[in-house]
N, CA and C atoms as a LAMMPS dump frame, in Angstrom:
ITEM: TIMESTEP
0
ITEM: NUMBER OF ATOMS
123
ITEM: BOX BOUNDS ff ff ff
-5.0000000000000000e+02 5.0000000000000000e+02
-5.0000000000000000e+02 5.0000000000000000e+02
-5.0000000000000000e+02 5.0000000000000000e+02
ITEM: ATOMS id mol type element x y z
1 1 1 N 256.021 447.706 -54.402
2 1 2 C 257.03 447.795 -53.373
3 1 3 C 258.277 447.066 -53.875
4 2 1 N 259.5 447.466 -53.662
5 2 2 C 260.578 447.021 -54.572
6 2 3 C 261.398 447.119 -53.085
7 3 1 N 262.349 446.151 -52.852
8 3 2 C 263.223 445.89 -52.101
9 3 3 C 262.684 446.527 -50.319
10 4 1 N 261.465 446.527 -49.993
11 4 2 C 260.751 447.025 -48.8
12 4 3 C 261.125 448.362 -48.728
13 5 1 N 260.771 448.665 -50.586
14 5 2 C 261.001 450.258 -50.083
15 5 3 C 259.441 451.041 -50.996
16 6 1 N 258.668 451.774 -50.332
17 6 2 C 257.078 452.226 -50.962
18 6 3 C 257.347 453.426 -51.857
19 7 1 N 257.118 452.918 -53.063
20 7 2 C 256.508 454.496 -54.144
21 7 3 C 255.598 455.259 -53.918
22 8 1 N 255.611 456.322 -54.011
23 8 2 C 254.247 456.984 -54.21
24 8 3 C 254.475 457.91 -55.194
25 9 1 N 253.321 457.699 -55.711
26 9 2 C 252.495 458.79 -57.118
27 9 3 C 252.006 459.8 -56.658
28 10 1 N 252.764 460.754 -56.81
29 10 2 C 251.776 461.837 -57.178
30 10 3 C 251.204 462.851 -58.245
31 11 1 N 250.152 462.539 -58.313
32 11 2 C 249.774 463.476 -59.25
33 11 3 C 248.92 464.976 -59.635
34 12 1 N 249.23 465.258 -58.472
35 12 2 C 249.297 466.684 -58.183
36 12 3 C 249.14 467.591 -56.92
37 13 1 N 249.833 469.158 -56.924
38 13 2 C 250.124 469.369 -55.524
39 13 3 C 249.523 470.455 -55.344
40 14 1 N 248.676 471.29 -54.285
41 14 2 C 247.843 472.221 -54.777
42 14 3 C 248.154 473.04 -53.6
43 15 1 N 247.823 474.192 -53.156
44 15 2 C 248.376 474.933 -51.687
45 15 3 C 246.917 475.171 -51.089
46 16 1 N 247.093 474.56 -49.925
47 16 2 C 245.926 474.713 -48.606
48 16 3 C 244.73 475.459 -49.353
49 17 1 N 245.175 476.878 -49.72
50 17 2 C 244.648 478.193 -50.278
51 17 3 C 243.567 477.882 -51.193
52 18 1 N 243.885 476.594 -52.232
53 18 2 C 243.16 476.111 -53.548
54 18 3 C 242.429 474.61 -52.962
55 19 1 N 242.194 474.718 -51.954
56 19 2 C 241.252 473.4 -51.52
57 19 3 C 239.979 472.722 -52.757
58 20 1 N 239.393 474.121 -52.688
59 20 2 C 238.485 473.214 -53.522
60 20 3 C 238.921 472.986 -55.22
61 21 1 N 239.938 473.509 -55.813
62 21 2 C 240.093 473.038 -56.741
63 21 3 C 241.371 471.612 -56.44
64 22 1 N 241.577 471.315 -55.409
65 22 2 C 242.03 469.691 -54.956
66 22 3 C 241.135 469.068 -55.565
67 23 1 N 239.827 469.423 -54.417
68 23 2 C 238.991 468.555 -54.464
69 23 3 C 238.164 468.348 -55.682
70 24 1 N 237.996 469.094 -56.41
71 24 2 C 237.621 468.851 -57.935
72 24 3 C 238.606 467.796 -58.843
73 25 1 N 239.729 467.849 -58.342
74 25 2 C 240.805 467.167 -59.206
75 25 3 C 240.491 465.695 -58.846
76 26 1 N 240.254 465.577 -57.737
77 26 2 C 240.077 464.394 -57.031
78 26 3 C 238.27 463.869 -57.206
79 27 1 N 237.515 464.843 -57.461
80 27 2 C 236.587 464.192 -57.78
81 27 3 C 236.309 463.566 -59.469
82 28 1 N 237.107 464.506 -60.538
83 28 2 C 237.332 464.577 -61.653
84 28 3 C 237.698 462.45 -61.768
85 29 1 N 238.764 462.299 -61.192
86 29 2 C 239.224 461.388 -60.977
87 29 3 C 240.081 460.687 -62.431
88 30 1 N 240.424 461.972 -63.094
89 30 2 C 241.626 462.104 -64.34
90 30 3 C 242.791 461.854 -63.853
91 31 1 N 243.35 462.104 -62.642
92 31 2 C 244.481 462.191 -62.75
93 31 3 C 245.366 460.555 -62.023
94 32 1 N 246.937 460.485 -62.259
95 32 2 C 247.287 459.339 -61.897
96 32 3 C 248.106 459.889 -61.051
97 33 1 N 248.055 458.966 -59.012
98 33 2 C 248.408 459.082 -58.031
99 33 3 C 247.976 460.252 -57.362
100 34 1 N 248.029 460.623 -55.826
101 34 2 C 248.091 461.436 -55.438
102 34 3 C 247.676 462.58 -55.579
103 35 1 N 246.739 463.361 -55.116
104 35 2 C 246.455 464.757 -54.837
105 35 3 C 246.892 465.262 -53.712
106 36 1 N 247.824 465.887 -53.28
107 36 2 C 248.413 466.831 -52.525
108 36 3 C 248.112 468.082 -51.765
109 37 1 N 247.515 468.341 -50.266
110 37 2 C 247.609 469.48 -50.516
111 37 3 C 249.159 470.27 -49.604
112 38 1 N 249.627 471.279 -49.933
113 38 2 C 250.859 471.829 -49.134
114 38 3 C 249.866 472.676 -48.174
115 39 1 N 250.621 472.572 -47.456
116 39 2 C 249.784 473.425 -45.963
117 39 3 C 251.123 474.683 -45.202
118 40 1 N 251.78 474.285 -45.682
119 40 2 C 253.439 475.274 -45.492
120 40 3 C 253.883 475.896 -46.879
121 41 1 N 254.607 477.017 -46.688
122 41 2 C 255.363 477.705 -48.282
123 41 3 C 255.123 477.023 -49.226
């Protein structure tokens, strides 16, 4: 946290559509910050 302001990592963004390959990414547990999913366009 730098001047009361929050980073966030993400490290990757996947669409509603690809759920379970989220959740593989996230179980994998390779990646740095954030798994994402978009639920809009």
């Amino acid at each position: 946290m730098r001047a009361g302001r929050l980073v966030h990592a993400i490290g990757a963004v996947f669409p509603l559509a690809e759920i379970a390959a989220a959740h593989e990414a996230v179980e994998a547990g390779d990646r740095v910050g954030n798994v994402v999913l978009r639920v809009r366009g």
